[in-house]
C-alpha positions in Angstrom: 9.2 -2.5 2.0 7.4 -1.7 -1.0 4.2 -4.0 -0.2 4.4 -2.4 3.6 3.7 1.4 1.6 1.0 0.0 -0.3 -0.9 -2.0 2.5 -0.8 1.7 4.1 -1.9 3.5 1.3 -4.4 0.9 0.8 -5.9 1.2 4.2 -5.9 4.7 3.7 -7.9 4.6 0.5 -10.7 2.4 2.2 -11.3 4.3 5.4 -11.5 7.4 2.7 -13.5 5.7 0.7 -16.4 4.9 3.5 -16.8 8.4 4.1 -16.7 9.4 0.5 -17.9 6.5 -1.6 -19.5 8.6 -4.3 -15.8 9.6 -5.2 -15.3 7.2 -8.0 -11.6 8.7 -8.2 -11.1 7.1 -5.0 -12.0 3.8 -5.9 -10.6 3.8 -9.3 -6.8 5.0 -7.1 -7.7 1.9 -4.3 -8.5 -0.5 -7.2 -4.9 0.5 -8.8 -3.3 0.0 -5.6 -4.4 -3.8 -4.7 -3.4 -4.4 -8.5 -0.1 -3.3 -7.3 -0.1 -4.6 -4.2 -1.4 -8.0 -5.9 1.7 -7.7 -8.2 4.5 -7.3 -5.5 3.4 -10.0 -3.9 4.0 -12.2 -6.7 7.1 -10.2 -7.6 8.1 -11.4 -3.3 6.9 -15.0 -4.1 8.9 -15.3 -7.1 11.8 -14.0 -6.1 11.9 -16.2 -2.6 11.2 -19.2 -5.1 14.3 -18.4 -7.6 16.0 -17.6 -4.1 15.1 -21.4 -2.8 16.2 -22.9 -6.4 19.2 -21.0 -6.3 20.0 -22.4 -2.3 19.7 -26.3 -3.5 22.3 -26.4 -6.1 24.6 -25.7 -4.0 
C-alpha cells in the first residue's frame, strides 16, 4: 500500500515537473520520493524473503 501512494505521488511529481522544470523544489520533492519508493521496495523484498525462510522450517 505504501509503495502504491508513492508510485502516485511520483507520477504526479513528473507530469508537474514537465510543465515546471525550472522548479528545483519539485525535483528535489520527486528525487526524495523514488529514494523512498526505492527503500520500500527493499523493505517488501526483504520482508517476503524473511517470510519464505520463515515458511521452510516448518
Amino acid at each position: 500500500m505504501p509503495e502504491q501512494i508513492l508510485i502516485v505521488v511520483d507520477e504526479a511529481l513528473r507530469d508537474w515537473a514537465e510543465r515546471a522544470p525550472y522548479l528545483s523544489r519539485l525535483w528535489t520533492c520527486r528525487n526524495a520520493v523514488r529514494e523512498a519508493l526505492a527503500a520500500e521496495i527493499r523493505r517488501v523484498r526483504l520482508a517476503r524473503l524473511a517470510a519464505g525462510e520463515a515458511g521452510e522450517g516448518r
